[in-house]
C-alpha positions in Angstrom: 6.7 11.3 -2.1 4.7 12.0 -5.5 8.0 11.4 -8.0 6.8 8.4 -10.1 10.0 6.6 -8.7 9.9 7.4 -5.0 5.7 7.0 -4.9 6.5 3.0 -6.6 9.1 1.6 -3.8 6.8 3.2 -1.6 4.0 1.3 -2.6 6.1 -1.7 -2.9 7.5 -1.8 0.9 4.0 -0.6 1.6 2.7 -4.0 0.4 5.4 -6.0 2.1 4.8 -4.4 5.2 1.1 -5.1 5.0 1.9 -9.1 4.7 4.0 -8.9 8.3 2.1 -11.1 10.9 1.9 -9.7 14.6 0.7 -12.2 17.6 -2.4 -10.9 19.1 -5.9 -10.0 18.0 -6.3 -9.0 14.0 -9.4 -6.6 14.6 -9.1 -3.5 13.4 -9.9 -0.9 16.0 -10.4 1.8 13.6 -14.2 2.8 14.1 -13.1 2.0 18.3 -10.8 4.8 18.0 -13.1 6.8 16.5 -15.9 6.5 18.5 -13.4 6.9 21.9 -11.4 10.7 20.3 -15.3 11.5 19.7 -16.6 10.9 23.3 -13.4 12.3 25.3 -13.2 15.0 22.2 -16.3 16.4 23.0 -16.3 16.9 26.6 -13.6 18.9 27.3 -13.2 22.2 29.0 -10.3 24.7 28.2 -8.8 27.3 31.0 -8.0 29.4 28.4 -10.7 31.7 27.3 -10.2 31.9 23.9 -9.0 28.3 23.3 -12.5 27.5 25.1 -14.3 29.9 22.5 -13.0 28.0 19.5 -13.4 24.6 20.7 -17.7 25.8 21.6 -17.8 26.6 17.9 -17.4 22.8 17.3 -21.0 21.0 16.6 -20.4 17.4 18.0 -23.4 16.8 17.0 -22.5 17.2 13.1 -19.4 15.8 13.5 -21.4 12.5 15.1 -23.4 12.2 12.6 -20.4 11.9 9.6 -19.0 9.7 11.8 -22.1 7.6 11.9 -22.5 7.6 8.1 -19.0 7.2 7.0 -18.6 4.2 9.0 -22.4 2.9 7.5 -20.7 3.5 4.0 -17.1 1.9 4.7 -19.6 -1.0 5.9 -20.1 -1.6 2.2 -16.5 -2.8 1.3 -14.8 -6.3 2.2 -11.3 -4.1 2.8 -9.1 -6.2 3.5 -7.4 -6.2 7.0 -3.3 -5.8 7.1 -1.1 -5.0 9.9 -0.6 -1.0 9.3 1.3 1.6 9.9 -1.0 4.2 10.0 1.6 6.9 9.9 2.7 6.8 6.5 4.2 10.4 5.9 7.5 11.2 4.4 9.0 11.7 7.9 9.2 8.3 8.5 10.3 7.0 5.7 14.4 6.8 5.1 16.0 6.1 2.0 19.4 4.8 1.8 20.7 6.7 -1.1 24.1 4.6 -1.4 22.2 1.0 -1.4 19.0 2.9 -3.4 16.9 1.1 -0.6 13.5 2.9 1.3 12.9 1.7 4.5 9.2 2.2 7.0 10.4 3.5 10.4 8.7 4.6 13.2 5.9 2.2 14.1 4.4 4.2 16.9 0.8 3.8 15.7 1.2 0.3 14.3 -2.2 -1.8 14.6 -4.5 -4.1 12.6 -6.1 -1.6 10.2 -8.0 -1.5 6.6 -5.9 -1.4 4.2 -7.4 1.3 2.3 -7.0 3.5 5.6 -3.3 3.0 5.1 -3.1 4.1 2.0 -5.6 6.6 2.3 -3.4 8.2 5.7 -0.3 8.2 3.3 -1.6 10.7 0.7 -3.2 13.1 3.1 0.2 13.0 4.0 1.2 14.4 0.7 0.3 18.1 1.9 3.2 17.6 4.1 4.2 19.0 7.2 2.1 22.6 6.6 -0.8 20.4 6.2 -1.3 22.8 2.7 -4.9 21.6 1.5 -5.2 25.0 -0.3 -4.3 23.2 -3.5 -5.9 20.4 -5.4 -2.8 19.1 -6.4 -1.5 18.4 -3.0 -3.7 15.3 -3.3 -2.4 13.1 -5.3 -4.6 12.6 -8.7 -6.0 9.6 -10.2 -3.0 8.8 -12.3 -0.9 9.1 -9.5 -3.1 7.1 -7.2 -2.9 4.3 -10.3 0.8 4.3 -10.4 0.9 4.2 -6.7 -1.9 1.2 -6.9 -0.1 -0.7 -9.6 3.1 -1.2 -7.5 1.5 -1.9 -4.8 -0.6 -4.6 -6.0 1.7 -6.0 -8.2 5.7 -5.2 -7.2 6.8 -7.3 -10.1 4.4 -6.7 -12.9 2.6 -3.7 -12.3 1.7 -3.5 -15.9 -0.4 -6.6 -15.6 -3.3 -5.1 -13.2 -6.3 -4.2 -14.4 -8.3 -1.2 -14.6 -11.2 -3.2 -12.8 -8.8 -4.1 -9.5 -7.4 -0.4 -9.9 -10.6 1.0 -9.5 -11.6 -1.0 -6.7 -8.5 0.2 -4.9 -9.3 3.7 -6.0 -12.7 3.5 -4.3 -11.4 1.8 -1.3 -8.9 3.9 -0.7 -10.5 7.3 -1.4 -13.7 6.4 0.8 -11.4 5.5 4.0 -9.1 8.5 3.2 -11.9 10.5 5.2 -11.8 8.3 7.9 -8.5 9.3 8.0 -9.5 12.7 8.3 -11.9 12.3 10.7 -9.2 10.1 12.9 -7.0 13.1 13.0 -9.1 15.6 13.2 -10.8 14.0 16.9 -7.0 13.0 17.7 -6.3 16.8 17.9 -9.0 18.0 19.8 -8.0 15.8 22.5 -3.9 16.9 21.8 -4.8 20.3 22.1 -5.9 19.5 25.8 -3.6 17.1 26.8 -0.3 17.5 25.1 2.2 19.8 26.3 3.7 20.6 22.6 3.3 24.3 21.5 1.3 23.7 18.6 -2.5 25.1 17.5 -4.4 21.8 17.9 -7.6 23.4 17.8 -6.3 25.0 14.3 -5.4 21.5 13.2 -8.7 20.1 14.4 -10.7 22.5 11.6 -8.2 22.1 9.1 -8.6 18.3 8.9 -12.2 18.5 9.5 -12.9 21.3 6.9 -10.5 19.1 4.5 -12.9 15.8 4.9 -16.0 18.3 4.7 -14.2 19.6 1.2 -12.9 15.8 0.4 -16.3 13.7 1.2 -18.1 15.4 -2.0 -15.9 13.7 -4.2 -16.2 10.3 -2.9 -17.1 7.5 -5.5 -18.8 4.7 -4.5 -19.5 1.7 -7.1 -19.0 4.8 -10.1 -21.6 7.0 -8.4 -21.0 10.1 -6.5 -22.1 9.6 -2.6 -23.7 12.9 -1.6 -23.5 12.8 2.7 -25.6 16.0 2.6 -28.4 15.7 5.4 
């Protein structure tokens, strides 16, 4: 998804996607969501002993608390609202190699959302499938994010933005990219109760969570680093 050329027409059916209309109520539900994974995430009970083990070393009560000031701190931005998909990874995206087109399937978890969650969602999704956060460059960097920006603000011309509306996408983006963290992270505590897929939830739960934990220190805000240290 990071090839120059792939990450562009992403970011350009991104932005077309983000014009759709949909009937209904244009709130975002994002912090909603949040709130409800945190309340039935951290009430659960396990049969399995050692499922039950790793889910006690959880503290809710830090988890709460970067809930409560990430949502204070996205407060500060007028992000815009689009109609997302909130599932951006490369699994559900399908390029047509013989008409060269890329197409967004799988709308499953399609809902009124900020944009910068969006786009923030779609390069955690860059550590694919492994969910590999071990290396830096699994995140896309700043140039990327700028070529990705460019297209996506401007299909036609993206040499004409400028650095001023880049950086306020940059910001946007990178701030609500923990949210998307934290969103995943509550998700899977829940999954790891309810669903009956073979897969370490729990596991998932502390790598997402470690990952915004690792991710938040570098979060810009207005050009100065945000510390979210207590």
């Amino acid at each position: 998804m990071r090839q120059p050329k792939l990450a562009g027409e992403i970011a350009k059916q991104l932005c077309r996607f983000h014009q759709v209309g949909i009937p209904g109520s244009k709130e975002p539900q994002l912090w909603n969501d949040i709130f409800k994974f945190f309340q039935k995430a951290s009430t659960l009970t396990f049969d399995d002993d050692e499922k039950q083990r790793k889910y006690e070393t959880v503290s809710f009560e830090e988890v709460h608390n970067e809930v409560i000031k990430l949502k204070e701190l996205t407060g500060y931005f007028d992000a815009p609202v689009v109609f997302a998909h909130n599932d951006l990874l490369s699994g559900n995206l399908m390029l047509n190699d013989e008409e060269e087109k890329l197409y967004l399937i799988d709308f499953e978890y399609g809902s009124y959302n900020y944009r910068g969650f969006d786009i923030g969602n779609h390069f955690n999704e860059y550590a694919g499938y492994d969910c590999d956060y071990s290396l830096s460059v699994k995140y896309p960097s700043k140039d990327e994010q700028y070529h990705f920006f460019r297209h996506y603000l401007e299909p036609e011309k993206p040499q004409e933005v400028s650095d001023e509306d880049l950086e306020a996408l940059y910001i946007e983006t990178n701030t609500y990219m923990l949210a998307s963290h934290l969103y995943w992270a509550l998700w899977a505590l829940i999954q790891a109760k309810m669903s009956p897929i073979d897969f370490d939830y729990l596991g998932y739960f502390f790598l997402r969570y470690n990952e915004y934990k690792k991710q938040k220190k570098n979060c810009f805000f207005v050009g100065t680093i945000l510390s979210f240290e207590n």
